[in-house]
C-alpha positions in Angstrom: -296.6 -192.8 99.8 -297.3 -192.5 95.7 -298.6 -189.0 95.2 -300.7 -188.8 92.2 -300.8 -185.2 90.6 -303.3 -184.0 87.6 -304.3 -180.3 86.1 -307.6 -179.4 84.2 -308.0 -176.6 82.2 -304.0 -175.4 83.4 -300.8 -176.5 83.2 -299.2 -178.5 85.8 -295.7 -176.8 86.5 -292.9 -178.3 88.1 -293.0 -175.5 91.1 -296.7 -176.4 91.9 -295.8 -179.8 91.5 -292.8 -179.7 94.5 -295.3 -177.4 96.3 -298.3 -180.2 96.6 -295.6 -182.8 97.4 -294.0 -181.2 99.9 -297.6 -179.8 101.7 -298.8 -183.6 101.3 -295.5 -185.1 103.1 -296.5 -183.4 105.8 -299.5 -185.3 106.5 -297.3 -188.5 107.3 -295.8 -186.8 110.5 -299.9 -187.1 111.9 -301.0 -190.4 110.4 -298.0 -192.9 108.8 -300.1 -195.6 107.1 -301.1 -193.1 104.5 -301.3 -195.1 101.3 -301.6 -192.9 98.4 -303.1 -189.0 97.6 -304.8 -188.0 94.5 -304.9 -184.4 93.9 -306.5 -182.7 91.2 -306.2 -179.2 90.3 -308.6 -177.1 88.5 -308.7 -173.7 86.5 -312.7 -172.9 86.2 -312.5 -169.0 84.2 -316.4 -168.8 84.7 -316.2 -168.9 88.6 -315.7 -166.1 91.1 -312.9 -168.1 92.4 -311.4 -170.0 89.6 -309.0 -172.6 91.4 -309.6 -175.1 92.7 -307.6 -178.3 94.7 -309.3 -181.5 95.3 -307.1 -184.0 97.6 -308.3 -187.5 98.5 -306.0 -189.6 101.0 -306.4 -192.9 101.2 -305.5 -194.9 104.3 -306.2 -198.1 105.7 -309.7 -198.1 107.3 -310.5 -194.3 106.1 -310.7 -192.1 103.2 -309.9 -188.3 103.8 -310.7 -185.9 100.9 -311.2 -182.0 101.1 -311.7 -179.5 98.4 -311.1 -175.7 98.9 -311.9 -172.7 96.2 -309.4 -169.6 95.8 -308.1 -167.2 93.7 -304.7 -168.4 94.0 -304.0 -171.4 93.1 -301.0 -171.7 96.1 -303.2 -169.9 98.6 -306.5 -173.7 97.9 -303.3 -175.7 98.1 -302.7 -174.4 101.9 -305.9 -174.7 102.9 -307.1 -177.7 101.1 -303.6 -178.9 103.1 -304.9 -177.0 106.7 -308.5 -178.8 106.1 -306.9 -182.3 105.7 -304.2 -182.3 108.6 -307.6 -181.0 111.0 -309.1 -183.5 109.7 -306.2 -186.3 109.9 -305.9 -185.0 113.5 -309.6 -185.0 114.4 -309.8 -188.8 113.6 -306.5 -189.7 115.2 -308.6 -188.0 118.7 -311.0 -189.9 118.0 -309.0 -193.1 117.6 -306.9 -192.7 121.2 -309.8 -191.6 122.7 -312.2 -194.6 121.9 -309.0 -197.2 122.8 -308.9 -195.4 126.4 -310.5 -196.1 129.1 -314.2 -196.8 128.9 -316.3 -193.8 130.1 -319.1 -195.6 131.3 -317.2 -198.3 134.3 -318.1 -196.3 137.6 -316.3 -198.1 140.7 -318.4 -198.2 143.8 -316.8 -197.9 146.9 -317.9 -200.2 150.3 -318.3 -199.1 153.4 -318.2 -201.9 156.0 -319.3 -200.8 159.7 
C-alpha cells in the first residue's frame, strides 16, 4: 500500500510521519485490497481547533475518506484512524451480509393427510 503523506501550514516531522504510517497499516488487517491513502495534515491558527487530518483510502470498488478536527495534532490522527477502521468495518458487514443467504426465500412446509 503507497502511503502518501503532505502538511499545510506545519511541518511534516519524521515522528508524525511513522505515527500516520503505522495507524494506516492497521487498516490492512480489516480490508487487504487497500490500494493507496492520501492524508493531509493541516495547521488552521484562526480555528478553535486548529488541526486537522484528512485520510482518503482508496480500494477497489470503494473510496473511504474521513476528516476529524483537534487540538492535537496526534489526538485527529487517532480518531480520523477510529472513524475509518468503523467505517472499513461497517462496509465489510455489509459485504458478508448481502453474499449470505437471501432474507426474503421462506420454505413452506406440506402437510399430506
Amino acid at each position: 500500500m503507497q502511503i502518501s503523506i503532505t502538511g499545510q501550514h506545519l511541518d511534516l516531522t519524521e515522528a508524525l510521519k511513522s505515527y500516520v504510517s503505522e495507524k494506516i497499516a492497521r487498516l490492512d488487517r480489516y480490508f487487504d485490497h487497500v490500494l493507496d491513502a492520501r492524508v493531509v495534515m493541516k495547521h488552521l491558527s484562526h480555528e478553535k481547533l486548529p488541526n486537522v487530518v484528512e485520510i482518503t483510502v482508496h480500494s477497489p470498488g470503494h473510496d473511504f475518506h474521513a476528516d476529524c478536527h483537534d487540538a492535537d495534532m496526534y489526538a485527529a490522527i487517532d480518531l480520523v484512524a477510529a472513524k475509518l477502521e468503523g467505517q472499513i468495518r461497517q462496509y465489510k458487514e455489509r459485504l458478508r451480509d448481502h453474499r449470505a443467504e437471501p432474507s426474503g426465500v421462506v420454505s413452506v412446509a406440506m402437510q399430506t393427510d
